[in-house]
C-alpha positions as CSV (number, residue, x, y, z in Angstrom):
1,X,129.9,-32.9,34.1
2,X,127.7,-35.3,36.4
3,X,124.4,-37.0,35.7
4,X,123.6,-36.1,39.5
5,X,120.1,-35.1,39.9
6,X,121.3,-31.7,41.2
7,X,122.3,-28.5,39.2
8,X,125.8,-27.8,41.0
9,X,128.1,-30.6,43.1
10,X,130.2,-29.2,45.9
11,X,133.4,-30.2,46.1
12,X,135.4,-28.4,48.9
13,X,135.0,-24.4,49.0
14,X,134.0,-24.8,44.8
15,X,130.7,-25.8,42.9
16,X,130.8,-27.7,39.7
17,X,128.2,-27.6,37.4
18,X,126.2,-30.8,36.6
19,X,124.8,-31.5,32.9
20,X,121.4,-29.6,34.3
21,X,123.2,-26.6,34.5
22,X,123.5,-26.0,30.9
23,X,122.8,-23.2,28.6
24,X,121.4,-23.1,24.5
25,X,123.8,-20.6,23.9
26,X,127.7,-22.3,24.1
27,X,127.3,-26.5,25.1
28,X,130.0,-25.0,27.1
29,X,128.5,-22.5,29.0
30,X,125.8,-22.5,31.8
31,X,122.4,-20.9,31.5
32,X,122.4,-17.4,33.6
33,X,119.8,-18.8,35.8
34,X,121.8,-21.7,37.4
35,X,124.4,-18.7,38.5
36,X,121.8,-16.2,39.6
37,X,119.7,-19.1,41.6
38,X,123.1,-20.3,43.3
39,X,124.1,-16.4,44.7
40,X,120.5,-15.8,45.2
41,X,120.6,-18.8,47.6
42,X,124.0,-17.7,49.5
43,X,122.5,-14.1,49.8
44,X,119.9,-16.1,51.7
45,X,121.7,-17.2,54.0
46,X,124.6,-14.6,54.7
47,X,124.7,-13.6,57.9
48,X,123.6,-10.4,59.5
49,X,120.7,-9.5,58.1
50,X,118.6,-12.6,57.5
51,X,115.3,-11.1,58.6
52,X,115.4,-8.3,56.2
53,X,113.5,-8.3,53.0
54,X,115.2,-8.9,49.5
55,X,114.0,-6.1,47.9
56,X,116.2,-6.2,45.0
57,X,119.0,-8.7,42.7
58,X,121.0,-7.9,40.5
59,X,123.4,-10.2,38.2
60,X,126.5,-8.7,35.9
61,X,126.8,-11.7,33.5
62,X,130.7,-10.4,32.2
63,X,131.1,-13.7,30.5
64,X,130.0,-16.8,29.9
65,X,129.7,-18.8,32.8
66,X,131.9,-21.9,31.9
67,X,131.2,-25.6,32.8
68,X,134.0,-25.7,34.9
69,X,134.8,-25.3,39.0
70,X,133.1,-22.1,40.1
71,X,134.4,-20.3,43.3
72,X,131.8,-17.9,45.2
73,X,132.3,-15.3,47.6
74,X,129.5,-12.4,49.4
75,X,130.4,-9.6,51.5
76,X,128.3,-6.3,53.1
77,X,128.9,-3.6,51.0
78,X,126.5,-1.2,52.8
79,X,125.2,-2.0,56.8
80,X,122.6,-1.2,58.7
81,X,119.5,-2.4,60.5
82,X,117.2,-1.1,57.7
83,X,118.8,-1.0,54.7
84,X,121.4,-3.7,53.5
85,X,123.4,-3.9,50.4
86,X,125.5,-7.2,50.2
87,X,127.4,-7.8,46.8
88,X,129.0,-11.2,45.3
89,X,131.8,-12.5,42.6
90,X,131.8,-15.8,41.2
91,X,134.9,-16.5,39.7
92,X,136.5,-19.5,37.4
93,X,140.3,-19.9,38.0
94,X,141.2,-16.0,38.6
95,X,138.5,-15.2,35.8
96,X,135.9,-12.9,37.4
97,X,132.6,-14.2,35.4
98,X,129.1,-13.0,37.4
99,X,129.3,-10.1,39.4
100,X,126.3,-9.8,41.8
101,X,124.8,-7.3,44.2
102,X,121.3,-7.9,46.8
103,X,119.3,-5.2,48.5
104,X,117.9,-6.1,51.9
105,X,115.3,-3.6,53.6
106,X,113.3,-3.4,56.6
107,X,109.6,-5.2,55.5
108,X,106.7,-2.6,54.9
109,X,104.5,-2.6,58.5
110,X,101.3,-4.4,58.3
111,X,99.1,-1.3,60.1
112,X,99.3,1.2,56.9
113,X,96.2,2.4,55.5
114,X,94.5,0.1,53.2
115,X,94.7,2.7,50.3
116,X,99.0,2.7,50.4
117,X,99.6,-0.6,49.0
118,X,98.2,0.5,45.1
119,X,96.7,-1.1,42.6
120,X,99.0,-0.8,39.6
121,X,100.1,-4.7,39.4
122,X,98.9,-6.7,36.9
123,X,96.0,-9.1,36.8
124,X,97.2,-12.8,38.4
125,X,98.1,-15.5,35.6
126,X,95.9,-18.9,35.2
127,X,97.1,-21.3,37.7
128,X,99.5,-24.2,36.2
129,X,97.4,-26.3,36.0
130,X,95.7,-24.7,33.0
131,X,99.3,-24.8,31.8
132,X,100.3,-27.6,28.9
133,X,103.2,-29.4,30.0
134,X,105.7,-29.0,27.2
135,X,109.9,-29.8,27.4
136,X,111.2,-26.5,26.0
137,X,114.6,-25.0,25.3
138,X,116.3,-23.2,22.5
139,X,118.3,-25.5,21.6
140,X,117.9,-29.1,21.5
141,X,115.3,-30.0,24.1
142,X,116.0,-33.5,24.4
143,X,119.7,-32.5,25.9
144,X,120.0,-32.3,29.7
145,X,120.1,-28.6,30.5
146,X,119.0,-26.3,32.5
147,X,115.8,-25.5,30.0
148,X,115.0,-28.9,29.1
149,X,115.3,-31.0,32.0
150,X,115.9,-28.9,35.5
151,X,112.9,-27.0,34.8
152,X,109.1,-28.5,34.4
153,X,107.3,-25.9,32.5
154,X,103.5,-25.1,32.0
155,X,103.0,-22.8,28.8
156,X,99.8,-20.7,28.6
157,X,100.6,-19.4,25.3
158,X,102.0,-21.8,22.2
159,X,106.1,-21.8,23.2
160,X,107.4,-22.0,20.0
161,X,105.3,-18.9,18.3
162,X,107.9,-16.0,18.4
163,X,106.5,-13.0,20.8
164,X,105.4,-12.3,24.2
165,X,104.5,-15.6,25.9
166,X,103.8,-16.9,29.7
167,X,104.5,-19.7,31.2
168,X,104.8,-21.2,34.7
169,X,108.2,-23.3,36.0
170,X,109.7,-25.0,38.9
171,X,112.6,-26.3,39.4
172,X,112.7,-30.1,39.2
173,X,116.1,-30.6,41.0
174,X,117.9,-28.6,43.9
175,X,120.7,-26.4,43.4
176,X,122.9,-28.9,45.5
177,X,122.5,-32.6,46.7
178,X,119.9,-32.5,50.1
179,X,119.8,-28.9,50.2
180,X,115.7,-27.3,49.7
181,X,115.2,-24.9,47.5
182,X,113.9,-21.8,48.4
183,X,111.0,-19.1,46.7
184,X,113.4,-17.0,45.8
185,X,116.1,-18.8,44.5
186,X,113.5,-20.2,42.2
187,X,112.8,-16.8,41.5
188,X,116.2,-15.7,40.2
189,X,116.4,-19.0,38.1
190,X,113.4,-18.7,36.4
191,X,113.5,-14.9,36.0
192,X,116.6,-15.5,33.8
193,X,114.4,-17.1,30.7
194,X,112.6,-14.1,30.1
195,X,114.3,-13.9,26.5
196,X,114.1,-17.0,25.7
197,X,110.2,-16.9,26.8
198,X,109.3,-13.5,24.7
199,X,111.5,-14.9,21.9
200,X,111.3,-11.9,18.9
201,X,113.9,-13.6,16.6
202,X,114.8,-17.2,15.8
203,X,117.1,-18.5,17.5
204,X,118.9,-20.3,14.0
205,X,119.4,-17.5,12.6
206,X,120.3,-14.8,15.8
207,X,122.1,-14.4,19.0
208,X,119.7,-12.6,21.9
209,X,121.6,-13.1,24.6
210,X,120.9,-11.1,28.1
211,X,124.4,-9.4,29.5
212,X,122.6,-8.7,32.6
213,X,119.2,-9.4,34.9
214,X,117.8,-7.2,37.2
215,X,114.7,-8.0,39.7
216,X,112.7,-6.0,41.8
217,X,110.6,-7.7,44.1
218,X,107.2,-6.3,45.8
219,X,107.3,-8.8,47.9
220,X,108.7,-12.4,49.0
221,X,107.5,-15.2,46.5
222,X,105.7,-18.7,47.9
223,X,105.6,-21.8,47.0
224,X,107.4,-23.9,43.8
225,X,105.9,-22.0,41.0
226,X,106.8,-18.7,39.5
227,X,105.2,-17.5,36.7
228,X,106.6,-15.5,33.8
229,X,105.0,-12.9,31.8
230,X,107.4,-12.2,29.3
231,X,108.1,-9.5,26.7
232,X,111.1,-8.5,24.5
233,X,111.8,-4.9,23.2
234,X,114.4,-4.5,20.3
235,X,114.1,-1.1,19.0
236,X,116.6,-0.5,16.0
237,X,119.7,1.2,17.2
238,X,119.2,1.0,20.6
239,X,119.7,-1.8,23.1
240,X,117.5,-5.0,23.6
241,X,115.1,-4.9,26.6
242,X,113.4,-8.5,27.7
243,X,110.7,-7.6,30.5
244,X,109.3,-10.1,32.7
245,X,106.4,-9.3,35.1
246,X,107.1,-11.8,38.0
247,X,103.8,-14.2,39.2
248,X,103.4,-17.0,42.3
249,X,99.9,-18.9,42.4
250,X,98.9,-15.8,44.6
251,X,99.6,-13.0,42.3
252,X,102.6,-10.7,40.7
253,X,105.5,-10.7,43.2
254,X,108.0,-8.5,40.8
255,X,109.5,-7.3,37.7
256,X,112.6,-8.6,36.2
257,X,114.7,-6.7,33.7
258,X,117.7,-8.3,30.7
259,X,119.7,-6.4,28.6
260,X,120.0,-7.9,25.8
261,X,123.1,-8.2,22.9
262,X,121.5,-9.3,19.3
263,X,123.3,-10.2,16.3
264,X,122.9,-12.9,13.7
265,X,124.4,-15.6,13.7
């Protein structure tokens, strides 16, 4: 663990998690986002295929993801110059923890007809700044984590009333020392609170935790903020469902999807 004002440290062809990186479920463990913001960010970049559109992520949490060396690796799974699957594993040791997978398409052409773009997204949120600034996590807020102190937040609704709520972040720190952050990996970070945002149990007395995230993207996010409108769907007997509709300062940009396991504590 480092104090570095950075989420992960590289060290050779590994990452190690820094104290920012931490989750509320295991003081152990790291919060899904930090994971799912640091392959979001080598999707990014892998080479061909850059000029495509992320269209959609998606992040196999198979265990928690330890505060330990983390090894990642991304490959093509499916080529082409309109369509592009890549998939990655981050491992611990030999321990597979986070399997993930991005779809890359050819971007919509700007000459369609004005009526094909629709007019089912939701209404924009209030900017941030009619946000309150509040330190939030589910655990201890006061810790260093990846709740409590890499993310400023901006809560429209009251954080700790259990529910639906919204709320605007941004990552405070970079995923690695001198390298910027982009849209989308803040995107993938923050989509991961979605059931910690919609909270519909306490977190003393249950375990909600998401096995998986999903995100489908309408189009590329802008700028540092990305807004969460968050609800959580626990019908008895079946599985938990947190849905997050997906904002920037310009408008919805996506859905995001978690599957969630519950069970008291």
């Amino acid at each position: 663990m480092s104090s570095a004002e950075s989420i992960f440290l590289a060290e050779g062809e590994t990452f190690l998690p820094t104290e920012h990186a931490r989750g509320p479920w295991d003081p152990r463990a790291l919060h899904g986002g930090a994971p799912a913001a640091l392959m979001t960010a080598a999707f990014e970049r892998f080479q061909p295929g850059a000029e495509l559109v992320v269209a959609r992520l998606g992040f196999e949490l198979l265990r928690p993801v330890p505060m330990a060396p983390l090894r990642l690796s991304t490959q093509i799974v499916r080529a082409g110059r309109r369509v592009q699957e890549l998939s990655g594993e981050l491992r611990a040791g030999e321990d597979l923890i986070c399997r993930a997978n991005a779809l890359r398409v050819q971007p919509v052409p700007d000459d369609l007809p004005e009526s094909a773009d629709g007019s089912w997204a939701p209404e924009p949120m209030p900017s941030p700044e009619v946000g309150s600034a509040v330190r939030f996590a589910l655990d201890d807020p006061e810790r260093a984590s990846f709740a409590a102190s890499a993310m400023e937040m901006r809560w429209l609704d009251d954080p700790w009333t259990l529910g639906p709520g919204r709320v605007w972040m941004r990552l405070r720190h970079p995923l690695l020392p001198g390298e910027a952050l982009t849209p989308l990996a803040r995107l993938a970070a923050t989509a991961d609170f979605g059931n910690g945002v919609s909270a519909a149990l306490s977190f003393k007395d249950y375990l909600f935790i998401n096995a998986d995230l999903s995100i489908h993207l309408q189009r590329p996010p802008r700028g540092e903020w990305i807004g969460l409108d968050a609800r959580t769907l626990l019908p008895s007997g079946g599985s938990g469902l947190a849905e997050s509709v997906l904002h920037d300062v310009a408008g919805p940009v996506g859905r995001a999807f978690q599957t969630l396991v519950v069970q008291p504590r």
